[in-house]
N, C-alpha and C positions, 0 to 999 in steps of 0.2 A: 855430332850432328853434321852431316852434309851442308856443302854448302847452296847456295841458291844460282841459278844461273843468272848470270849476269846480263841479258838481256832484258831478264823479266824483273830482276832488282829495277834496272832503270824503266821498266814499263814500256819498251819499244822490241819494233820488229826485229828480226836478224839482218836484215836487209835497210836498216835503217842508216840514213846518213850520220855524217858527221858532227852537221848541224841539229839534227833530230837529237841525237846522243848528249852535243851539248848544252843544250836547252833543256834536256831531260834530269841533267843531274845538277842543271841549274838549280829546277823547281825543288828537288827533293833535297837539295844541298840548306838552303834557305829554308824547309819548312821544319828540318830536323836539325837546326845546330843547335850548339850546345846554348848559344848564349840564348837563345833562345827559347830554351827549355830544359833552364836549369836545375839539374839533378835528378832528369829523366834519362836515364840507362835505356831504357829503348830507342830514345831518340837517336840517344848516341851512337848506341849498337845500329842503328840504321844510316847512319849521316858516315860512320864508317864503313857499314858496307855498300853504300853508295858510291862512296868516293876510292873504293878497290877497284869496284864495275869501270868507272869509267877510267883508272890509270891504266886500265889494259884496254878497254875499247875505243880510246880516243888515237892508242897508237897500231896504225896500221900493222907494223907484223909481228906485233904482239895479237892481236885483234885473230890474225891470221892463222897466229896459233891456235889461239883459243876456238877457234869453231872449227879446227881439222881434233883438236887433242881436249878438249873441253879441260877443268880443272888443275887435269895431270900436266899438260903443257908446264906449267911452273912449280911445280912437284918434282923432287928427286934432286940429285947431282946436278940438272940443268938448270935447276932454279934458283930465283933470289930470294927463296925465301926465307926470312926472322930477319932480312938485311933492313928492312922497312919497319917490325913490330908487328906484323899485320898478317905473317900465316901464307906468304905467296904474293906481299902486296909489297912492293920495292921502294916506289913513290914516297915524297913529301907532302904531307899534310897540307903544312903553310903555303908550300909552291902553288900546289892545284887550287886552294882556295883563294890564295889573294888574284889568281889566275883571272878568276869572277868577283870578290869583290872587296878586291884591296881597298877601293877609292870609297864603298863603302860603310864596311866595319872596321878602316882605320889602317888598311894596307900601305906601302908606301916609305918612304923615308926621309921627306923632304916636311922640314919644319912650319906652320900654319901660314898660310895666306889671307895676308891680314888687307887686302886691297881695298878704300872705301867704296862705298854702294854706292850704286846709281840712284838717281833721283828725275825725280818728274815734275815739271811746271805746265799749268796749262793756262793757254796766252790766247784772250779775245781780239780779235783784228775784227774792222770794218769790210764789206763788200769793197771800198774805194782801197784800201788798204791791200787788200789782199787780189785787186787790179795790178793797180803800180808799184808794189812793195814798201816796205818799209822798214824803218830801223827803230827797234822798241828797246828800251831802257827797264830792266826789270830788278826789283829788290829777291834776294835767294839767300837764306837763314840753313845752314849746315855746318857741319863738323869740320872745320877749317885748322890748318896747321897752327901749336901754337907758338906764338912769338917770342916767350920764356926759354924756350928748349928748344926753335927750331925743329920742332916735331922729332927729335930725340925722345922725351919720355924722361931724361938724364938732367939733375940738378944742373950746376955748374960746377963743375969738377969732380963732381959721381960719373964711377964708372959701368960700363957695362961688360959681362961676363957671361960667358955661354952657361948654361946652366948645367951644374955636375949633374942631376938626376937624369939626364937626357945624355950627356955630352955634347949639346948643340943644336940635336936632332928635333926637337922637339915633341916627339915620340918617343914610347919605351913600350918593349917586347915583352908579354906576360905571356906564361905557357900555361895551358888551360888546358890537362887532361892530355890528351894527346896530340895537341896539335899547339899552336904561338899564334897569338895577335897582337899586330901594333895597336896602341891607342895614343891618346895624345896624353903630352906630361901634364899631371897635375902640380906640379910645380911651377912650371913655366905660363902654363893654358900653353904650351902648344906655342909657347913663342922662339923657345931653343936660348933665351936670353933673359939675365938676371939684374935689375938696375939695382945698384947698391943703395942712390941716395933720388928719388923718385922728385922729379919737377911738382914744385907745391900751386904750380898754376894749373895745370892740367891734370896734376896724379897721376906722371908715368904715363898717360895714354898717346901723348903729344900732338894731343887733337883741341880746340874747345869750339862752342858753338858761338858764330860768328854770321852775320847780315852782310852780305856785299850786294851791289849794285853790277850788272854784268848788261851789253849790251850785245841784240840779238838781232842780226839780219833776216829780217823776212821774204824770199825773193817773190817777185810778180808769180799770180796764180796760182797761192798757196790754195786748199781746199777745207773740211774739216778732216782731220786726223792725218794732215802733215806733221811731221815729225822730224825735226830739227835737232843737231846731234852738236853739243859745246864738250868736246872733249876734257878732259880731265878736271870739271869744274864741279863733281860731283862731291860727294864726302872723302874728306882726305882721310888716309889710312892711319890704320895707328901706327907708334914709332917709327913715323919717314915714310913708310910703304904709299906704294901709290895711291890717289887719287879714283875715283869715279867718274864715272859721265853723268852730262844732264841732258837728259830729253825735252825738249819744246814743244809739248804737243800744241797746234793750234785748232781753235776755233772761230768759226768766220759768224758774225751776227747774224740776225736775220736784217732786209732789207725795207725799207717803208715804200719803196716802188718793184722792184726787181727781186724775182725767185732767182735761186741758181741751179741747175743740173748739169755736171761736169764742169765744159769750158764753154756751154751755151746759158745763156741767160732769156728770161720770159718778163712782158710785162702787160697790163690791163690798160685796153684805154675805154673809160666809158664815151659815148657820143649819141646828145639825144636820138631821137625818134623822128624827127623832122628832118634831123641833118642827115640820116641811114636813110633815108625813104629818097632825098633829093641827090645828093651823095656832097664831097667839100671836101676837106680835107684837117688836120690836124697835128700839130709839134710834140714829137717824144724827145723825152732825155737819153743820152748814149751814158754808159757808163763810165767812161772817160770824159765826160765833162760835157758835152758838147747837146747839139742838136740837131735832130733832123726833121723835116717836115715830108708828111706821107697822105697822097691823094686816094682817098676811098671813089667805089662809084655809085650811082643811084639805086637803093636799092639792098646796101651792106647789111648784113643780117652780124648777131650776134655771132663770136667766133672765129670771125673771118681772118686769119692770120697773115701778117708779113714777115719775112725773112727779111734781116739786114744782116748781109755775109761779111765775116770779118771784125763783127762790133761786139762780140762776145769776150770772154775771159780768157787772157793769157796762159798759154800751156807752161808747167815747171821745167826749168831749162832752159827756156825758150824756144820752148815750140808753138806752132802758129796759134793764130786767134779762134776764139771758137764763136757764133754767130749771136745775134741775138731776134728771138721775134718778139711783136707784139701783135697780141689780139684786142678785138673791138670786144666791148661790151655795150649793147644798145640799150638804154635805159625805155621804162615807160615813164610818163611824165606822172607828178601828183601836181595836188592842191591847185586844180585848173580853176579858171575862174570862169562863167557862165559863157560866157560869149566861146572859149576856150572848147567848154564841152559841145554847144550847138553846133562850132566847126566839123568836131571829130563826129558826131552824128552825124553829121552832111554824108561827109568826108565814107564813111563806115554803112550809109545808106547806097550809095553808089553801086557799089555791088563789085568793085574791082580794086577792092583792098585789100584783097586775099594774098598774102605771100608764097614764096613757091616751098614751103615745110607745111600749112597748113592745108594746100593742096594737095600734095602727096600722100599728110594723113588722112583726110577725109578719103581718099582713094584706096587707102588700107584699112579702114573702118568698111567701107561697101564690101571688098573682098571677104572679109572677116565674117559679118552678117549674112551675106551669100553664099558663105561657105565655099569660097572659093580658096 
């Protein structure tokens, strides 16, 4: 049976890149291997002649052969071929495929990575907190070196030995058909190392779980989903390997006067209905402690906003301040008492208590109804 052109094994143009090509025998490599479909002869039969296509098409003048001399190019006295197993295919198996995905299905030669995991706290801070910073003291329960073994894993006077199944490696090479993959030793898990006489504190892991107390700088103008980084304070690794990190993620409360958006802050001030119509004035709180007093004028309607530049939240870093406003909120008065309402009748008889939003709308009500 003829063989197939190797273009069209890998489903691409003649003209197709290198990256095209590689991404092509990616797909068809991964959906026809063997471990993946085990004791399926077609798969195989395809996962091998895929991976012929591409030891000639990835190399340019073999490739160059191949589309001047199609087949025959590696046929005859010129060729490699039965050097490979494969009929004109020269190539290793293992090479091309750990090529893609050693890191995988267990390519590689270097014994497990056993580094602890990272870990996550998340830390409530106040508005005023998260103004001027602060230094928080936090309880953190993880997988802490143990003290019996010094994160050895090793009794006292057990030793450790690389493991014969592996020689060290912590991997061993099985050949599957026509091709080898590493996995990891079942002897070892993949540690390359054998304790004779195992720590009865920990069980050889050289880790236990442990509560420390850690303290955490929070600088000025943290936000929510600031993210605070305590290097190697995460889960310690097993036998000695290193450590993890911890993340601090922060959350800023809500505030009983002040919203926050960015580095600027917002706040309400209500003021009756007497005092907006004559105008007067009124004290806000700064977020830094303090106060300031701000003159309205006769007349202040709901809404009316002031900017205090620089009274806002400190940038991370320290970068400058960001502002803060406050708006009026005009109240209507309740539960008047007689004399109270006869005034506002007066007052609402008069004919010139109109404000200028309720003139406007009636002027867009006339338009509306005139069809204008």
């Amino acid at each position: 049976m003829s063989k197939r052109d190797y273009y069209e094994v890998l489903g691409v143009s003649r003209n197709a890149d290198a990256s095209s090509i590689k991404s092509a025998y990616r797909k068809l490599a991964m959906k026809h291997h063997p471990d993946k479909n085990p004791g399926d002869k077609k798969s195989e039969a395809l996962f091998k002649e895929a991976t012929e296509a591409y030891e000639i098409l990835k190399d340019d003048e073999k490739r160059a052969a191949y589309d001047q001399f199609g087949h025959s190019a590696f046929e005859g006295g010129g060729s490699s071929q039965g050097q490979g197993g494969f009929g004109g295919f020269s190539g290793n198996f293992s090479d091309i495929f750990d090529e893609f995905f050693g890191d995988v299905m267990g390519g590689g030669s270097q014994r497990k990575q056993s580094r602890g995991a990272d870990l996550r706290y998340d830390l409530d801070v106040s508005l005023e907190e998260a103004f001027s910073g602060t230094q928080k003291e936090i309880p953190v329960t993880t997988a802490s070196k143990c003290d019996s073994c010094q994160g050895s894993g090793s009794s006292k006077g057990g030793r450790v030995n690389n493991c014969s199944t592996c020689g060290g490696r912590g991997r061993v090479r099985v050949q599957q058909g026509f091709f080898a993959v590493e996995r990891e030793c079942s002897s070892c898990n993949g540690e390359g190392q054998i304790i004779s006489d195992p720590c009865k504190s920990c069980r050889g892991t050289g880790v236990l779980n442990k509560t420390k107390k850690l303290s955490v700088n929070v600088p000025p103008g943290v936000d929510n989903g600031t993210r605070i980084r305590l290097s190697g304070e995460g889960e310690a690794g097993q036998r000695g390997s290193g450590s993890g990190d911890l993340y601090i993620f922060v959350q800023v409360r809500l505030h009983n006067i002040f919203t926050r958006e960015g580095k600027d802050i917002y706040c309400q001030v209500p003021i009756d209905m007497a005092s907006a119509a004559l105008g007067g004035n009124f004290e806000v709180p700064t977020i830094d402690g303090g106060k300031l007093k701000i003159n309205y004028d006769a007349g202040t309607q709901s809404g009316k906003r002031f900017r205090l530049r620089g009274k806002g939240m400190p940038g991370l870093r320290g970068t400058s301040r960001g502002d803060a406003y406050v708006e009026t909120l005009v109240e209507t008065p309740v539960n008047l008492t007689k004399r109270q309402k006869e005034l506002l009748k007066e007052f609402s008889a008069d004919g010139n208590s109109r404000g200028p939003q309720t003139d406007s709308f009636s002027e867009k009500l006339k338009r509306f109804w005139n069809g204008n």
